[in-house]
Backbone as XML, in Angstrom:
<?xml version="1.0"?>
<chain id="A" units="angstrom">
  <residue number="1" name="UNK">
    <atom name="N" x="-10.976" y="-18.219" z="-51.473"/>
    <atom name="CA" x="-9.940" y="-18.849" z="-50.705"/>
    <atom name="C" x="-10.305" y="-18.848" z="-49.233"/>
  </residue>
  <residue number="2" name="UNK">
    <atom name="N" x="-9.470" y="-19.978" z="-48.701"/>
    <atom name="CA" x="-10.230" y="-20.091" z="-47.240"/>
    <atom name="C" x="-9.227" y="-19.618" z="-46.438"/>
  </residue>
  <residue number="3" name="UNK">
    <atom name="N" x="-9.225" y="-19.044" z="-44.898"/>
    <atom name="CA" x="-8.060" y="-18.628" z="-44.121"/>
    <atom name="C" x="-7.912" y="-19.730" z="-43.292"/>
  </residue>
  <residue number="4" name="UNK">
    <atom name="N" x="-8.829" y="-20.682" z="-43.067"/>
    <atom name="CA" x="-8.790" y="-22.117" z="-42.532"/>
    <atom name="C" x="-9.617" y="-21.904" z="-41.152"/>
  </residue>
  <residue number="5" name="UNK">
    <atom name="N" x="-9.709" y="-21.048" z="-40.956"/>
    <atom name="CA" x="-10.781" y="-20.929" z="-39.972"/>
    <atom name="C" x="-12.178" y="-21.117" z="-40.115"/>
  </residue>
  <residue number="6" name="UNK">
    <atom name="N" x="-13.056" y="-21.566" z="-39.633"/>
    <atom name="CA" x="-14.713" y="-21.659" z="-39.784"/>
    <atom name="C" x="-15.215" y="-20.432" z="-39.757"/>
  </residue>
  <residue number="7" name="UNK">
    <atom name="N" x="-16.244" y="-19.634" z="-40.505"/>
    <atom name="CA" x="-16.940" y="-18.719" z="-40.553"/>
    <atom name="C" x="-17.914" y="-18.172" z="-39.533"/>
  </residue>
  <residue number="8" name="UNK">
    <atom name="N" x="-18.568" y="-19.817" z="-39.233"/>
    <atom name="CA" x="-20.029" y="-19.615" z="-38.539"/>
    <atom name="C" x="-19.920" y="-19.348" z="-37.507"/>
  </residue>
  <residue number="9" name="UNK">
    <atom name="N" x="-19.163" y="-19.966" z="-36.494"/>
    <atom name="CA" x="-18.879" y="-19.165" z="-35.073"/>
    <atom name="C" x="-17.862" y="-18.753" z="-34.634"/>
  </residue>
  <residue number="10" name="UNK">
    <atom name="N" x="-18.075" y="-17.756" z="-33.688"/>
    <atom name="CA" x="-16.761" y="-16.808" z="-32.922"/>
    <atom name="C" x="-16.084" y="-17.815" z="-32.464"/>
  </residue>
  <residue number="11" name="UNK">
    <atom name="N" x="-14.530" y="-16.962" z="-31.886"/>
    <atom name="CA" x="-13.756" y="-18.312" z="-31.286"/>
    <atom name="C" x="-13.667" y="-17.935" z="-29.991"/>
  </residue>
  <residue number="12" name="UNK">
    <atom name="N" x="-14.043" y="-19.328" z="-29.070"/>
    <atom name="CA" x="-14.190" y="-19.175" z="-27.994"/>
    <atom name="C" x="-12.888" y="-18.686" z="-27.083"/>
  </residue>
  <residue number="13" name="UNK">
    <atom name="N" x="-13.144" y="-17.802" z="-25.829"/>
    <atom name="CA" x="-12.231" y="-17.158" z="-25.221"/>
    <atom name="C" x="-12.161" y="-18.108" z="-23.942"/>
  </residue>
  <residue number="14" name="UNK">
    <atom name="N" x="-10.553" y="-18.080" z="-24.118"/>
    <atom name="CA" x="-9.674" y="-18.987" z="-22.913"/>
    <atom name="C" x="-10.373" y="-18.844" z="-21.754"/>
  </residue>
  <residue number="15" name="UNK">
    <atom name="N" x="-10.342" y="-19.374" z="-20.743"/>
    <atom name="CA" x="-10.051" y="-18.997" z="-19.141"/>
    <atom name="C" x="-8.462" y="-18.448" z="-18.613"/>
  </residue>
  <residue number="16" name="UNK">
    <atom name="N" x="-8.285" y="-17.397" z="-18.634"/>
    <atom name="CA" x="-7.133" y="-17.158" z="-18.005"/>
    <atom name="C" x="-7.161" y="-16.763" z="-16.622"/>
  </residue>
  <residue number="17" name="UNK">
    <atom name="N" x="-6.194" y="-17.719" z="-16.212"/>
    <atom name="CA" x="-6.036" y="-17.594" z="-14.089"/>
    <atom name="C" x="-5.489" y="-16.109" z="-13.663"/>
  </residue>
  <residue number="18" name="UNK">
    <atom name="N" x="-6.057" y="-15.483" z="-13.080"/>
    <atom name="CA" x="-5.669" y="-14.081" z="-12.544"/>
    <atom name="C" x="-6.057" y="-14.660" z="-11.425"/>
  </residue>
  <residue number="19" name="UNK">
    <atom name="N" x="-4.692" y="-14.188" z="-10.522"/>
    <atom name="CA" x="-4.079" y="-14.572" z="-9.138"/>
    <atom name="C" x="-5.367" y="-13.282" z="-8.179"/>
  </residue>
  <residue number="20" name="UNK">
    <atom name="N" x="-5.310" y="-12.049" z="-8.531"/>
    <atom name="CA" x="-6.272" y="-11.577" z="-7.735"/>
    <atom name="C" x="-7.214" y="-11.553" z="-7.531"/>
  </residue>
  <residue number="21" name="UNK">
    <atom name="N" x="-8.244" y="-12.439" z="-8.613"/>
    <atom name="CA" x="-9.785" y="-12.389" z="-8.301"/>
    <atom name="C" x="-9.558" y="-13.580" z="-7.527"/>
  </residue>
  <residue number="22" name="UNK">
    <atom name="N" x="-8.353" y="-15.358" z="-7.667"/>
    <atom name="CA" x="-8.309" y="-15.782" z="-6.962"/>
    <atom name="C" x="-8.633" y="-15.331" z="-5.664"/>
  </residue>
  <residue number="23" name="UNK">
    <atom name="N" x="-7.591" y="-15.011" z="-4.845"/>
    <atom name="CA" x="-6.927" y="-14.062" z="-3.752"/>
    <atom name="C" x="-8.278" y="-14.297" z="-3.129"/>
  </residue>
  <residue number="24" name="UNK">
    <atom name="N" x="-9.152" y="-13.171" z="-4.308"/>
    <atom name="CA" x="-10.657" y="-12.182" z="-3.444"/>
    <atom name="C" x="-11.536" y="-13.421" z="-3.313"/>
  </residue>
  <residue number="25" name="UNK">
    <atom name="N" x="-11.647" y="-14.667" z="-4.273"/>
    <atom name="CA" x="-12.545" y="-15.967" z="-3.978"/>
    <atom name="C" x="-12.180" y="-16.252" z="-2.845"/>
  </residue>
  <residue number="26" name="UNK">
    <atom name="N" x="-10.956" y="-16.648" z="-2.265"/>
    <atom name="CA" x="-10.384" y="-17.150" z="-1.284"/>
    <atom name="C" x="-10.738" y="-16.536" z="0.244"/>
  </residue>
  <residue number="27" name="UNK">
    <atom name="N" x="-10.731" y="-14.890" z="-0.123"/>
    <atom name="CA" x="-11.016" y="-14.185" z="1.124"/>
    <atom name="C" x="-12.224" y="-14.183" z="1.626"/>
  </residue>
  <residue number="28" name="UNK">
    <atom name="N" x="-13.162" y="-14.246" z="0.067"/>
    <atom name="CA" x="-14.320" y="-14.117" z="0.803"/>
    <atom name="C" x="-15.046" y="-15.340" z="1.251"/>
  </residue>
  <residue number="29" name="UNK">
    <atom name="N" x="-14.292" y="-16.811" z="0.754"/>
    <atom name="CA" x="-14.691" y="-18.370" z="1.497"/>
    <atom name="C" x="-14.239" y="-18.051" z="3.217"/>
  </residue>
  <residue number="30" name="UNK">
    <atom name="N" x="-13.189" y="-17.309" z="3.676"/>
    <atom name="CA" x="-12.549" y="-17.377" z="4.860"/>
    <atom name="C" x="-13.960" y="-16.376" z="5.741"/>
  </residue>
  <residue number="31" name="UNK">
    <atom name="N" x="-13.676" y="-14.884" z="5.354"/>
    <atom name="CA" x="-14.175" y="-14.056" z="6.341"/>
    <atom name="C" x="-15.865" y="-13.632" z="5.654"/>
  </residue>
  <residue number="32" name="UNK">
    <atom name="N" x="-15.769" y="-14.072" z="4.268"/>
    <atom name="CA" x="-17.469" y="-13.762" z="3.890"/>
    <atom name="C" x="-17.518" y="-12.739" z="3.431"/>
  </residue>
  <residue number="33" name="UNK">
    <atom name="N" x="-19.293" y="-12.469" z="2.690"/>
    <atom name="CA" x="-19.293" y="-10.815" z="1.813"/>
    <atom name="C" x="-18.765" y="-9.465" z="2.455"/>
  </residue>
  <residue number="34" name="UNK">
    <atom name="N" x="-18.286" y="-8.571" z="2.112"/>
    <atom name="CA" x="-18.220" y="-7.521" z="2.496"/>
    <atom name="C" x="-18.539" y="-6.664" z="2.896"/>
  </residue>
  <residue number="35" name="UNK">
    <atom name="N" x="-19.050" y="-5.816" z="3.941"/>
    <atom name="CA" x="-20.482" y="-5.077" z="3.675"/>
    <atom name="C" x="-20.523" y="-3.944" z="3.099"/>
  </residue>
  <residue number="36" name="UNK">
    <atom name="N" x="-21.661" y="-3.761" z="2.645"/>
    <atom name="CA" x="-21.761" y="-2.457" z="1.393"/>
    <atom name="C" x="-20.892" y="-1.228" z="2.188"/>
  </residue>
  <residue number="37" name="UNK">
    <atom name="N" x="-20.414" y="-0.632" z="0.900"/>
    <atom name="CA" x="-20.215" y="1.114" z="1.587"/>
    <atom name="C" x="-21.109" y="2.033" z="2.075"/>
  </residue>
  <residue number="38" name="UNK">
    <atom name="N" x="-20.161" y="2.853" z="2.420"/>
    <atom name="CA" x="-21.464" y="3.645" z="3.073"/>
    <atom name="C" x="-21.710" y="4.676" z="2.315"/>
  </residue>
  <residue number="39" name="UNK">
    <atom name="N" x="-23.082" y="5.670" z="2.302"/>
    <atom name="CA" x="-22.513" y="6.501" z="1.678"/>
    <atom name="C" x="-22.300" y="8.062" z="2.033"/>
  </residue>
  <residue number="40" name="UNK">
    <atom name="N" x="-21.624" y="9.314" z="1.540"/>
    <atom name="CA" x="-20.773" y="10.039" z="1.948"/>
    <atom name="C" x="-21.833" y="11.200" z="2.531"/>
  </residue>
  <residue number="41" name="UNK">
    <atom name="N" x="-21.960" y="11.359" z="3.688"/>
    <atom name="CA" x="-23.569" y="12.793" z="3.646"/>
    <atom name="C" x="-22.541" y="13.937" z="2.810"/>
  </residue>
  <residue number="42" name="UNK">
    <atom name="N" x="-23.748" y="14.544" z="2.675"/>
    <atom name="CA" x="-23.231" y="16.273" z="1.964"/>
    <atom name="C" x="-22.124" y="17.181" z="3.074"/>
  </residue>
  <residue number="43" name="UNK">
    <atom name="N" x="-21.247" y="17.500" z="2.496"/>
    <atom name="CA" x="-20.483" y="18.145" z="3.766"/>
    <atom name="C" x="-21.558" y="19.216" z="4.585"/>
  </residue>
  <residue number="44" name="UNK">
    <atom name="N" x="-22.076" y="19.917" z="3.843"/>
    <atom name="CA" x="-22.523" y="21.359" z="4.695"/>
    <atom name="C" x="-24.076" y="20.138" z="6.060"/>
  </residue>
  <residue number="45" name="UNK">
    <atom name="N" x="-23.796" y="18.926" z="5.702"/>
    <atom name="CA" x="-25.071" y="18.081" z="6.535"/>
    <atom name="C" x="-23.890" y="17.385" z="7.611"/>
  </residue>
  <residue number="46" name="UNK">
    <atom name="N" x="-22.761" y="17.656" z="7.167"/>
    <atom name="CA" x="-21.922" y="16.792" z="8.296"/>
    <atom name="C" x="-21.288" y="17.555" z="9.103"/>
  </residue>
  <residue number="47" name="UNK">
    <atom name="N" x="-20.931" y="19.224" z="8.508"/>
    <atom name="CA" x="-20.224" y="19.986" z="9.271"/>
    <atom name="C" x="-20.509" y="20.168" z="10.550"/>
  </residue>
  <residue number="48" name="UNK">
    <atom name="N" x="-19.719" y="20.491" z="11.238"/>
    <atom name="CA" x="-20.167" y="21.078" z="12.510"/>
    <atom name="C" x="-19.731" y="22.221" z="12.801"/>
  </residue>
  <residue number="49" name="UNK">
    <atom name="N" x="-20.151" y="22.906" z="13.889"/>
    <atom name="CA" x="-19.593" y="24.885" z="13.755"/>
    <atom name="C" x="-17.942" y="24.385" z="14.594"/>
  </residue>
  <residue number="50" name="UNK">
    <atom name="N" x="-17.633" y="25.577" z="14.084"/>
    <atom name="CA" x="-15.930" y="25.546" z="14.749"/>
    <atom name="C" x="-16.118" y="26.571" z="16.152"/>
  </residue>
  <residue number="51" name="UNK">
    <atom name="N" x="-17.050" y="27.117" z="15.981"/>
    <atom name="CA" x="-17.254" y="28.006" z="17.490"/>
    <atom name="C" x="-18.508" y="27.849" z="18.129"/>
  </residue>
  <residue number="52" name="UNK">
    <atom name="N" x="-18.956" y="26.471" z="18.852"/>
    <atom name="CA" x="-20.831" y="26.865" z="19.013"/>
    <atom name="C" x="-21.586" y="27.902" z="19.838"/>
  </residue>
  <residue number="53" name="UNK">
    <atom name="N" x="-20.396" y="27.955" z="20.830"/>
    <atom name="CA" x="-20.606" y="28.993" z="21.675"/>
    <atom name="C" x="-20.839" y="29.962" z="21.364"/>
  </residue>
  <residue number="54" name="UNK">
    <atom name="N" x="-20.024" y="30.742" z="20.266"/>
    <atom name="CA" x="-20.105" y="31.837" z="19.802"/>
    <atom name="C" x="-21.442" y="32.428" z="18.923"/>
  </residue>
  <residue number="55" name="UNK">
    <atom name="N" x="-21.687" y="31.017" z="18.442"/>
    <atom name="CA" x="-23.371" y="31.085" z="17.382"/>
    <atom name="C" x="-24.444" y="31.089" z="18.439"/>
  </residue>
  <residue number="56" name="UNK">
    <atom name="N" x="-24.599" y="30.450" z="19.426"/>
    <atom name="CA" x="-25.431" y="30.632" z="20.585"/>
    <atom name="C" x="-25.274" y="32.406" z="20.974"/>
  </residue>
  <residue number="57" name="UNK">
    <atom name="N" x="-24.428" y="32.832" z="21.376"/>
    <atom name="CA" x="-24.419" y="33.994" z="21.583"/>
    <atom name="C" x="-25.128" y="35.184" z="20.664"/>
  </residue>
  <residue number="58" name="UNK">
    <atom name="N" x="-25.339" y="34.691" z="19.392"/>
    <atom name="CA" x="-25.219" y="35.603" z="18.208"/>
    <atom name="C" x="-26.568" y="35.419" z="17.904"/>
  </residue>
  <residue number="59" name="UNK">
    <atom name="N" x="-27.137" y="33.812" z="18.255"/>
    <atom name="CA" x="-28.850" y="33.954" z="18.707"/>
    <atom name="C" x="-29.795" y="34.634" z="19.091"/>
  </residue>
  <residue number="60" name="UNK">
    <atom name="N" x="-28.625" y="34.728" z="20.736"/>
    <atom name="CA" x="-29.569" y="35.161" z="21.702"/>
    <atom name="C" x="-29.338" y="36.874" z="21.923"/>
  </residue>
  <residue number="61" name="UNK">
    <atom name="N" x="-28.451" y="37.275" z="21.052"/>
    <atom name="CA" x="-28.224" y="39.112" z="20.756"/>
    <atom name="C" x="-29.391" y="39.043" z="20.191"/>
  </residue>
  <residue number="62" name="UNK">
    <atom name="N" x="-29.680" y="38.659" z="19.246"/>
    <atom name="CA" x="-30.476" y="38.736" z="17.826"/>
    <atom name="C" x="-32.217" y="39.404" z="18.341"/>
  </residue>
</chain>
């Protein structure tokens, strides 16, 4: 028995309009690509001392 559908090929998938990738086509015809992110350094490479003065001092005891 047949279900009335064809066997041999898949059935093709709609185009459905989603308003936000619109939106993002639109933004990026106006102002253009985005530029990449950045990326995050390691904290202990970004920290900075909370006392420098005090580590200078602790140098020059040393």
């Amino acid at each position: 028995m047949s279900s009335g559908r064809s066997q041999g090929k898949a059935a093709r998938k709609r185009n459905v309009f989603r308003a936000d990738k619109e939106v993002r086509k639109l933004a990026r015809e106006r102002i253009g690509l985005v530029p990449a992110g950045q990326i995050i350094q390691p904290k202990a490479r970004r920290k900075t001392p909370k006392h420098p003065k005090k580590e200078i001092e602790s140098w020059l005891d040393s």
